[in-house]
N, C-alpha and C positions, 0 to 999 in steps of 0.2 A: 504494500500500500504506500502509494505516494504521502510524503509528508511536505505540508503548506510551507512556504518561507518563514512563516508568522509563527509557528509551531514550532518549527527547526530552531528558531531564535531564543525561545523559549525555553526550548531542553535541553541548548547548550547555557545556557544560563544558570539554569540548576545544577547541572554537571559543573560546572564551574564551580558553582558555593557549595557544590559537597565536596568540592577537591580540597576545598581550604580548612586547615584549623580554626573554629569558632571560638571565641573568650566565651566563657559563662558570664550572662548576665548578675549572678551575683552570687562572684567569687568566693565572699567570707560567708558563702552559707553553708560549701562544702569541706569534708573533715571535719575536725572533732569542735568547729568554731558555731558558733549560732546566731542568728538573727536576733533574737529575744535575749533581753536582759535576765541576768538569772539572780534570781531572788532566793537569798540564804535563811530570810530571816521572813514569818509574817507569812509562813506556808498557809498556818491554819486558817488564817480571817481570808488569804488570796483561795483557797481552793470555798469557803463557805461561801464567799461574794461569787464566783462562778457557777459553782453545785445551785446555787438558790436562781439563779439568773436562768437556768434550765431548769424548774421548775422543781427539783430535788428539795427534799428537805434535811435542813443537818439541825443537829442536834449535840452540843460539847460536853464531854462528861468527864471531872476530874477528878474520879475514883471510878471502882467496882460496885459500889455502894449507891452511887449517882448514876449509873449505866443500870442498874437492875428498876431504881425508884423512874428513871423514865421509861425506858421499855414496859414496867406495869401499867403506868399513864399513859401511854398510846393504849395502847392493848384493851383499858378499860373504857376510854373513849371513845373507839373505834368498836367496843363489843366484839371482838373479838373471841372465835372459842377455841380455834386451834391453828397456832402457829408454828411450822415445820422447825427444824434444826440439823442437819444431819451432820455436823461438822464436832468431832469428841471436844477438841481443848474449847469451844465456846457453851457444849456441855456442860464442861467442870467448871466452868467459870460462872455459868449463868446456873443460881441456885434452884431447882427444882419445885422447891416448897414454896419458897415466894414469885415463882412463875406457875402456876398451875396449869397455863394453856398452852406450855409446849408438849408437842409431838402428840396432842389427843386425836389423831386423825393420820390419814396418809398425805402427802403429796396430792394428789386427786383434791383431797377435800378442804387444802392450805387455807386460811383467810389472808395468811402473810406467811413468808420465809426471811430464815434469820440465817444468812452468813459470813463467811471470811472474805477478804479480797488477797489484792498480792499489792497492790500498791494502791495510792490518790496521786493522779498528777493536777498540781494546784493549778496551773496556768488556762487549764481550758474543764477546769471543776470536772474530770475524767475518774471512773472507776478503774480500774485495770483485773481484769480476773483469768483464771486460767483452769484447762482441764484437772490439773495435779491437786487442786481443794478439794476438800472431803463432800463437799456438796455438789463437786461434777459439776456437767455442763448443763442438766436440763431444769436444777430447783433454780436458778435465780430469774430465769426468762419465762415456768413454768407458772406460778403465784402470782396473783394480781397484784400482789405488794413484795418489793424485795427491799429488807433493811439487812444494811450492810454495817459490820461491825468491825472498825477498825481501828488504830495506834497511830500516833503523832510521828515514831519513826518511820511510818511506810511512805510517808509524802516526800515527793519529789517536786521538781517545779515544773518540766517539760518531759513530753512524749519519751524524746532523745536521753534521758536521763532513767527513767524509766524500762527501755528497753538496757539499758547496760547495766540496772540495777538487777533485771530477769539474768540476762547473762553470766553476773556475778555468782549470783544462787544457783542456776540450771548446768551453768557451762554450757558442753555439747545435746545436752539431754532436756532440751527445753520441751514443756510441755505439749500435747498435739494441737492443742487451742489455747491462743490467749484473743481475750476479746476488751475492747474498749467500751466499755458501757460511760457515756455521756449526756447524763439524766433521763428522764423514763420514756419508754419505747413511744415513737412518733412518727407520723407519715402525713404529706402533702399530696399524694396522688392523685385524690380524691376532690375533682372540679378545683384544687390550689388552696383545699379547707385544711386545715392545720387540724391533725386527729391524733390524741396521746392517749397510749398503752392499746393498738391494735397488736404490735409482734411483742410483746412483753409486758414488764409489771405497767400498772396505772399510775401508781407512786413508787419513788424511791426515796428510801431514809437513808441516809450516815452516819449514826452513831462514832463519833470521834473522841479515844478515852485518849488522856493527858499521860497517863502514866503506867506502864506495864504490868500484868499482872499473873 
């Protein structure tokens, strides 16, 4: 097939601009340097002002004792009769007797699930979770409510930071799924009407304790 002058000018053209080295429009964003300021200090108030801006709710808890007296203050508010757990060390931790409405039910019948994460990245109010939690991949996406109960060391300030802290813990053997959960499940498909909790929970909580336990 004959090719047009206009065409032929064309393709040697692009031929031309792939023969060259291009600069990257912006150089200091690749390797270990970042665009974003990285914030050491003021994790907690940076990931709450993000987490709440995506409709998430956090909740700061500076004991064991303040994590147990809020989760029964949802729970009873919300009438709640049976919220899942399937994760052992948030077992031990969370006393049985003064939670009465865990694990009255299966999965199927959750009104909420309670568990682990692996990190908060503060800059874009992100949950971070992965298959290797004792709760798997199907109770946090499963339960129309997932509250997540995490520590002040897991916050990181970006994405980038985050993946190298999985790295650190995983090495070569990182989990089969990690997934970024950034505030509760939402979809625009629908005529451009903004719809939250069709692929997951309705609400999400974070529970953020100050001090290890």
């Amino acid at each position: 097939m004959k090719i047009s002058p206009a065409k032929e000018n064309i393709l040697k053209r692009v031929r031309n601009a792939l023969s060259q080295s291009v600069q990257l429009p912006f150089p200091n964003s690749e390797g270990n340097s970042s665009v974003f300021k990285t914030e050491n200090e003021g994790l907690e108030l940076k990931f709450a002002e993000e987490f709440a801006r995506l409709q998430g709710k956090f909740v700061f808890c500076t004991s064991k004792a303040e994590l147990i007296d809020n989760l029964r203050a949802l729970t009873e508010n919300k009438e709640w009769q049976n919220v899942v757990c399937q994760t052992p060390s948030l077992l031990k931790t969370l006393r049985w007797e003064e939670l009465p409405f865990l694990n009255k039910g299966n999965m199927h019948e959750a009104d909420a699930a309670i568990t682990d994460c692996e990190l908060l990245v503060a800059r874009t109010g992100t949950v971070v979770l992965s298959a290797a939690q004792a709760s798997g991949r199907a109770l946090p996406i499963y339960a129309p409510v997932h509250i997540i109960i995490a520590y002040t060391h897991q916050l990181v300030f970006d994405l980038k930071d985050a993946f190298n802290r999985l790295k650190d813990k995983y090495g070569n053997d990182l989990p089969s799924v990690v997934s970024f959960a950034t505030g509760p499940s939402r979809t625009a498909d629908i005529e451009k009407t903004l719809v939250v909790g069709v692929h997951g929970p309705k609400e999400v909580y974070v529970f953020l304790v100050d001090v290890g336990f």
